[in-house]
N, C-alpha and C positions, 0 to 999 in steps of 0.2 A: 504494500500500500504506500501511495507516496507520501512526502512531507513537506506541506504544503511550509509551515511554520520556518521549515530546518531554511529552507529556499528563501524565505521572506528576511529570515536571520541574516543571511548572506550580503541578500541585497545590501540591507539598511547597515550593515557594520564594515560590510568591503565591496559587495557589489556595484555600489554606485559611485563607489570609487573608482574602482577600473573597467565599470562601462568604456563602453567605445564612442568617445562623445561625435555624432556624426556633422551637429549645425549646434551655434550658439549665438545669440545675440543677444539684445535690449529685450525685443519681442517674445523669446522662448528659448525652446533647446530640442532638440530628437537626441537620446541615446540609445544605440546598442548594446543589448546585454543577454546573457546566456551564461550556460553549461552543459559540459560534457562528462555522463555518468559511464561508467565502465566497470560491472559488477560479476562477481564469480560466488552464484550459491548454489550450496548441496543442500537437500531438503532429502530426509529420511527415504521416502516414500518414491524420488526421482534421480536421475545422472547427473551431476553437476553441471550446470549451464554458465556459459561467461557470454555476459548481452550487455548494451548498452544502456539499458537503465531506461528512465525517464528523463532523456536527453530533449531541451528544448533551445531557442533562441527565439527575442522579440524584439520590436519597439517600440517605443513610448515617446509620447511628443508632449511637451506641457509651452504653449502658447499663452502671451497675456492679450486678454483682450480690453483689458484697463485695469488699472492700479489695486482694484477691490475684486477680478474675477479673472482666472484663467482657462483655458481649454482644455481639455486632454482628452491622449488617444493611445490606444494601446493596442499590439496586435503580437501573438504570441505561438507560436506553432515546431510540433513535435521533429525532431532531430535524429530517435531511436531507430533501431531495425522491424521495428514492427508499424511504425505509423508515422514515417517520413513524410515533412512538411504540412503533414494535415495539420491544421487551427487546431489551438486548445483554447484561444480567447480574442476577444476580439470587440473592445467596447472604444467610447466615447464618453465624454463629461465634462461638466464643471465643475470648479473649485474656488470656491472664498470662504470668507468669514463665516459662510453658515453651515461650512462642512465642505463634502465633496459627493457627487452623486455623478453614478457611471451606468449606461442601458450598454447592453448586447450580451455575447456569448462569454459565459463569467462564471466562476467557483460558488457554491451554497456557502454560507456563512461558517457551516459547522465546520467545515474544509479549512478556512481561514484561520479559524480562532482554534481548534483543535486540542487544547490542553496542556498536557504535561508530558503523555504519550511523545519516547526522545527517543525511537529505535530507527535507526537506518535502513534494517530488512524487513525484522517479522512484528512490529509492534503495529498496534492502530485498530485492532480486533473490537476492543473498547468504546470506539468510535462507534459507536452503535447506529447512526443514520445511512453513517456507507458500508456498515457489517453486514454477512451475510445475514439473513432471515429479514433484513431492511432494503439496504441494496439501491439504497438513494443513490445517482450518478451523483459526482462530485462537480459536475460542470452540469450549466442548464444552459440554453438556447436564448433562451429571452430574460435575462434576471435585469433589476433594473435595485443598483446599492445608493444608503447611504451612509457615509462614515462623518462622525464627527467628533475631533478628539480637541479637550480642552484639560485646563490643570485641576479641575477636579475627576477625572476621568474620560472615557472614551464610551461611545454606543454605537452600535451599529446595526442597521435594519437590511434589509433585500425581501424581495419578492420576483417569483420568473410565473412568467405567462404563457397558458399552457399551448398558443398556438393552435385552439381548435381541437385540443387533445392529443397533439403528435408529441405533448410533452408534459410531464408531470407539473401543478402547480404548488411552488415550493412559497415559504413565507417563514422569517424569521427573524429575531430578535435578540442580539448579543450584549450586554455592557459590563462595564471594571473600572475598576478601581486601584490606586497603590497609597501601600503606606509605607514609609520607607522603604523597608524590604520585603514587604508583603503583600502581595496581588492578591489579588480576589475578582472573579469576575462567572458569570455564566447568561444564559439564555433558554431560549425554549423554540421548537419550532412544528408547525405543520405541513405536511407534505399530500398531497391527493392525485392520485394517478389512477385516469383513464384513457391509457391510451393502448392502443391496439396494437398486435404485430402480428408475424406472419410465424407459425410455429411449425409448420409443414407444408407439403403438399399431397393432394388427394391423388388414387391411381387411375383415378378417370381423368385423357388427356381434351385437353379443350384443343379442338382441331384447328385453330386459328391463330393458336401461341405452339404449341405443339409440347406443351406443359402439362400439369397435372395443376388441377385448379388449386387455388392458396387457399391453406387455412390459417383461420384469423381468429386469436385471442383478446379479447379484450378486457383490461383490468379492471376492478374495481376496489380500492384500497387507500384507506387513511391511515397516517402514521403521525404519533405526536411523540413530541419528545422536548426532554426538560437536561439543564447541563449544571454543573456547580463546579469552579476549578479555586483549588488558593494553594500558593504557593511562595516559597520562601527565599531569593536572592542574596547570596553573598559575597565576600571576592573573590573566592577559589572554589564553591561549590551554590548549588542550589538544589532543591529539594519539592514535591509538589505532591497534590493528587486530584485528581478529577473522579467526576460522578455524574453518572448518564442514567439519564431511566428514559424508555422510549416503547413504545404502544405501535402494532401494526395490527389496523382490522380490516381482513380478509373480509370484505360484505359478500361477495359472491360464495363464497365457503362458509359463512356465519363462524367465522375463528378469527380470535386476538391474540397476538403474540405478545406476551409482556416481560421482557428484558432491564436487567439491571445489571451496570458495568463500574467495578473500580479498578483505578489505575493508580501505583503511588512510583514516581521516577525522580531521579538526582542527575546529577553528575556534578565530576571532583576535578578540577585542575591539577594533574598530578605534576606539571612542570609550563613551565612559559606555552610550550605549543601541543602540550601533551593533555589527551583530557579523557578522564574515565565514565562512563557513563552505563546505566540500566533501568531496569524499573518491572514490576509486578503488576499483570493486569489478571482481573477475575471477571469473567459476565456470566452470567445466573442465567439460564432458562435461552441457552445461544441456539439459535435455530429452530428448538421446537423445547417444548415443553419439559424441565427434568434432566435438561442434557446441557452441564456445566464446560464452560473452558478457561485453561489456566494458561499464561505463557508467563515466563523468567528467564528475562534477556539481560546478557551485559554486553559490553563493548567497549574499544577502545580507540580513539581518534585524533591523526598527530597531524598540525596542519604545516605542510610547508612552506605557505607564506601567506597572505588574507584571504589568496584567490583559488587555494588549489589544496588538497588534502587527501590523505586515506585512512581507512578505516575498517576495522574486523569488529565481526559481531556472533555470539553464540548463546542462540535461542533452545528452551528445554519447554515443548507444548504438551499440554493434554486434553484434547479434544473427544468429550464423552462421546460425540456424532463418529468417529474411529475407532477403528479394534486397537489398535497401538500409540503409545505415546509417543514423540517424535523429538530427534535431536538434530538443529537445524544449524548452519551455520555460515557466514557468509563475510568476504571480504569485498571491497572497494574504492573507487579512485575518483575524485569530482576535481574539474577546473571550472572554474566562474570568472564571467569577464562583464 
């Protein structure tokens, strides 16, 4: 599962440092920015694979268009071997005093804000709106944010539009707080998907396609979910835990899944570039009913300079939904520009 957070970290602490600044003036700026993921994991149950990861590049243009409002635009697309140059995002918006608010192809908030959850492989399970038995996409089609951070805190809303139903209508609500060195923040969200696909086809061929006619599923399904994160900042370590509870009601099945997930994660500066990191996650009732998962992950992350780093990680899961408990493991290599 990706991380969304780890990548945003990047940005604000080195990536927009060594963006590739393209245009700059009075008026605005366009920069350049990405990364290249190159990951090697063995997973209990599979052959070891070395793949590029969730390797992206984008840009971002921030225009003034007077002294109290500026433009912005953002366009961001996959890099990987599995989904080269396809969009992963793709918005437009403004920005002043009263926040910033962005429409088009864009991440669910719970994506965004994500918690405490600090694994580079196998963590994120926790996340209970993109976990299995939920299965929220983390990108919607039409989301339309807004963020507004001031010195009592930050909030953040979105809502995406479901397009007539070719797309789920997601709605959510995030905000925090810091005190010194203790954050505090959560949210809550609803999600309602009707939308249709294609789950087969029949063996009767339509003589005019020369196909076998499409069969079409159509959902019907609410998902609600509530988040609580606080965590504790210090100069060589931090420490955290998050708490999800989240609700899926099958209407067309007359069944609700009702899921409860805690996370508690650190990590230690063990030297200037050197940093040790892990964390415990548990979710109750993962998938169906009675059927617990556990994962306990650590890692290790040495960066060799703002923009470029590796890192090993070694996951021990038990997943009631499997006959075996699984011992996972994985190393990798990221540059950011």
């Amino acid at each position: 599962m990706k991380k969304t957070l780890v990548a945003l970290a990047v940005l604000v602490a080195a990536g927009s440092v060594n963006a590739a600044e393209v245009f700059k003036s009075d008026e605005g700026s366009v920069d350049f920015y990405g990364q290249l993921r190159q990951e090697l994991k063995k997973n209990d149950d599979n052959d070891a694979t070395l793949k590029s990861g969730s390797s992206r590049a984008g840009v971002k243009v921030n225009y003034k268009a007077s002294d109290d409002l500026s433009v912005l635009g953002l366009i961001e697309f996959n890099i990987n071997d599995t989904a080269a140059f396809t969009t992963r995002k793709h918005t437009v918006g403004l920005s002043g005093d009263f926040g910033t608010v962005t429409v088009g192809k864009d991440s669910i908030l719970t994506d965004d804000v994500w918690g405490v959850e600090n694994s580079y492989f196998y963590g994120g399970t926790s996340v209970l709106p993109e976990a299995d038995g939920f299965g929220v996409n983390w990108l919607q089609q039409a989301m339309v944010k807004y963020v507004l951070e001031a010195e009592a805190g930050w909030l953040k809303a979105a809502y995406s539009y479901d397009n007539g139903d070719a797309n789920p209508t997601t709605f959510e609500v995030f905000a925090g707080t810091t005190f010194d060195a203790i954050s505090v923040y959560g949210g809550l969200g609803l999600i309602t998907d009707k939308t249709t696909s294609t789950t087969g086809y029949s063996t009767t061929i339509d003589p005019k396609t020369g196909m076998g006619t499409a069969i079409k599923s159509t959902k019907d399904s609410e998902i609600k979910h509530v988040m609580l994160t606080v965590s504790y900042a210090a100069d060589k370590f931090d420490v955290g835990a998050t708490y999800w509870h989240a609700e899926n009601e099958n209407k067309k099945a007359n069944y609700t899944l009702k899921t409860d997930s805690l996370v508690v994660a650190g990590s230690y500066m063990a030297a200037d570039k050197t940093k040790l990191y892990g964390g415990y996650e548990f979710v109750g009732d993962y998938q169906a009913a009675d059927k617990d998962f556990t994962n306990l992950y650590a890692g290790v992350e040495y960066k060799l300079s703002g923009w470029a780093r590796v890192y090993a990680e070694l996951a021990l899961q038990d997943d009631d939904n499997k006959a075996d408990k699984e011992n996972n493991y994985g190393i990798g290599a990221r540059v950011y520009w």
